[in-house]
Structures are given as C-alpha cells and as structure tokens.
C-alpha distance (Angstrom), angle and dihedral (degrees) to the residues before:
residue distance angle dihedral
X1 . . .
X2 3.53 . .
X3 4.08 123.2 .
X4 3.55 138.8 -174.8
X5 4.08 96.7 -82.2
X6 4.04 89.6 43.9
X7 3.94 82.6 63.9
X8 3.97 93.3 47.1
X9 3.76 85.1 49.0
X10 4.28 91.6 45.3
X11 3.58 86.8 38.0
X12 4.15 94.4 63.1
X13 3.68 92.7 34.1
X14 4.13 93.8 63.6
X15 3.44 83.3 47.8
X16 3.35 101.5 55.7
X17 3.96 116.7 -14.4
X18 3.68 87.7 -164.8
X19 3.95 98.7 59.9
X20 3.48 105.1 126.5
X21 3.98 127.4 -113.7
X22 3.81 86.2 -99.8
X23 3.78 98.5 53.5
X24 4.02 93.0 40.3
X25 4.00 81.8 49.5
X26 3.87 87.5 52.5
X27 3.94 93.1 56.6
X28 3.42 96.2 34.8
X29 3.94 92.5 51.5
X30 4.07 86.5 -122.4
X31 3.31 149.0 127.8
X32 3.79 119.6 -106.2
X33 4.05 100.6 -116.5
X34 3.93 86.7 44.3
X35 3.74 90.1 50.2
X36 4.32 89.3 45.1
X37 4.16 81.0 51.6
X38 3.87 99.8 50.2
X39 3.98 86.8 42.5
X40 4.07 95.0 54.6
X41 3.61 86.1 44.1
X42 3.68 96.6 52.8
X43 4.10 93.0 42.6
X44 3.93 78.1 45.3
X45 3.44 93.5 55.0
X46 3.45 92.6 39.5
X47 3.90 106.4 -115.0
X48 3.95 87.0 116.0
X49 4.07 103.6 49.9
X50 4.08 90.7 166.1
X51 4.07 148.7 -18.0
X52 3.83 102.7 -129.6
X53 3.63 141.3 163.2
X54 3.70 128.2 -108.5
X55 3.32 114.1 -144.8
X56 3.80 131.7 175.8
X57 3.66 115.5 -114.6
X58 4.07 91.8 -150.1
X59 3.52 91.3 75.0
X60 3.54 97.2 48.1
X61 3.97 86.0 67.8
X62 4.77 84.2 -95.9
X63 4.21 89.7 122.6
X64 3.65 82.7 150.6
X65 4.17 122.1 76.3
X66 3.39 127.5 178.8
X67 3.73 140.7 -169.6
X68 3.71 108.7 -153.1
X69 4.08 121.4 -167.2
X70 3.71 104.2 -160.4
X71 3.80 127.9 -157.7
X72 4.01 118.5 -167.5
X73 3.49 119.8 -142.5
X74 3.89 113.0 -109.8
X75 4.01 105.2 -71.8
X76 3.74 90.9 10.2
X77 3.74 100.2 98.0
X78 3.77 97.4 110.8
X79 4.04 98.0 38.6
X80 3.65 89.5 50.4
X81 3.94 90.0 53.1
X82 3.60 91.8 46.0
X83 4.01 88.9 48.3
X84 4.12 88.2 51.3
X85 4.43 93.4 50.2
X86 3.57 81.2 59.0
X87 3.45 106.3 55.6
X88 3.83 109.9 83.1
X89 3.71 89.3 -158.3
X90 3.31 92.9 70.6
X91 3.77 107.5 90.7
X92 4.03 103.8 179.5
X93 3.61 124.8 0.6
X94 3.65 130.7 -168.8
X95 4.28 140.7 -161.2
X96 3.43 109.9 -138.3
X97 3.80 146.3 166.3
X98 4.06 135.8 -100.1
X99 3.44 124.7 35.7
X100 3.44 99.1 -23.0
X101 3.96 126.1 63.1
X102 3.80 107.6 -163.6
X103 4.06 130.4 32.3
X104 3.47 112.5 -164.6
X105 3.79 137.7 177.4
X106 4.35 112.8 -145.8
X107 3.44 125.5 -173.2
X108 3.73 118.6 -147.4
X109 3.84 137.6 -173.6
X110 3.93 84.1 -144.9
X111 3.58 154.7 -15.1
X112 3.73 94.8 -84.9
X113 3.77 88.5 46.6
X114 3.79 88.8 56.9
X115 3.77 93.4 48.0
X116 4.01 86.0 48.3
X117 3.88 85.5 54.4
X118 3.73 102.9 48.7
X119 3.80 93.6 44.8
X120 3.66 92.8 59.0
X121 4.16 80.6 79.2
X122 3.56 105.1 26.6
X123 3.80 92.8 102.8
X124 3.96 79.4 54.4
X125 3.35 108.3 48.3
X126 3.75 150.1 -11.7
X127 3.72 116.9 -93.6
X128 4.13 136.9 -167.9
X129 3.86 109.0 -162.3
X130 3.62 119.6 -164.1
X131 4.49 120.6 -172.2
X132 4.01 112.3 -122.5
X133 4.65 104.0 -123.4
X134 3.48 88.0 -176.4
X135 4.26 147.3 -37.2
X136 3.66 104.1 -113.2
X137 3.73 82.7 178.9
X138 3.57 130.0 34.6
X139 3.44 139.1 -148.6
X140 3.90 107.5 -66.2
X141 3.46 139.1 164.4
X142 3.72 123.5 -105.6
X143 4.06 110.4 -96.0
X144 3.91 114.0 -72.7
X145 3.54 114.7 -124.4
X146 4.28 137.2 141.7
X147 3.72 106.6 -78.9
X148 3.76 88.0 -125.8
X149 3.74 93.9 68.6
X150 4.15 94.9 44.8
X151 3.73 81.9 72.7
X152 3.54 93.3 55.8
C-alpha cells in the first residue's frame, strides 16, 4: 500500500529516475538507507517494474510514428501476436477490446519502411494505420495519491 512518503519517493523518481539515494532522501525528508529500503520494497512489490531512458525516436533517424489498430484473422490471434514480438519496429504494443485486437505503436525510418512493417501481417490480419503529428501529452503516470483515498 502506498503512503504519503512512497509518493515523495515516486514523485522524484519520474522526475529523474537517476536522482541519487541522497537527493530522493532530501525530498522525501529521509535518510539514504531508509530511502534504498522503501525503494527495494516498492520494486519488490512491484510499484517500480524498471528505471529506463526515454529517448526520442526522431533522432535515431524513426521521423515516422505510427499507431497501428490490428485485427487478426479468425483463429489467428496467437500467430499474429507472435508475428508483432518479432518485429523490432514495434516499440509498445497493446491487447485491447472492440473490433480491433492489438494497438500498437511502430517506428519507421519512412513510409516504405512502414508499409514493409505492416505487410509482414497482412496475410494475418486486417490492419488500420494512422501517422503520429505530434504528442501533446506524453507518457505519464497515473496521479499519485495514498491507496486509502483511491477508494474514496
């Protein structure tokens, strides 16, 4: 269960997940070991899966981004989401509801390396691409707060 100080701790973290012990200790009003404790406890538990880099595709030659809505042919669910963990390109990919079975986000060099991706399952499934303009918003966390008041 998360309380006030796990937030503090969470809170510096997005920020910066490499702050050091000392400067999550500093928000957190902590000491450094008690901060290293709390932290294996929450990747423990689970809260923290990973400290990663975000990095912007652009400049690693992607300019193209892609969200692609995929639809398996009937008995093709599980060939089609072998097909898509083997496609490099494919930088997040998600199972979802309605029409559609798979949402995924590609990254592509170019328009003809986008086609080139997307036909490696079109004998598998149907798919509806649409080209990123821009991320207004990106990739956040959900709101912090105590688990005792997200019941509320």
């Amino acid at each position: 269960m998360l309380d006030e100080t796990d937030i503090r701790i969470l809170q510096v973290l997005i920020r910066d997940g490499r702050a050091t012990l000392k400067d999550v200790g500093d928000h957190a009003r902590l000491s450094s070991p008690t901060v290293a404790e709390r932290m294996r406890r929450l990747e423990e538990g689970g809260v923290i899966r990973a400290y990663t880099v975000d990095l912007d595709p652009s400049l690693l030659g992607y300019s193209l981004q892609a969200l692609v809505r995929v639809r398996p042919l009937a008995g093709k669910v599980h060939i089609v989401q072998q097909a898509l963990e083997q496609i490099a390109e494919i930088c997040e990919c998600h199972k979802i509801t309605g029409e559609d079975c798979f949402m995924e986000l590609v990254a592509a060099r170019s328009m003809e390396q986008l086609d080139a991706i997307v036909d490696r399952i079109a004998e598998k499934a149907e798919t509806n691409t649409s080209i990123i303009k821009s991320q207004p918003i990106r990739r956040r966390p959900p709101p912090l707060q105590p688990q005792a008041e997200q019941t509320a």
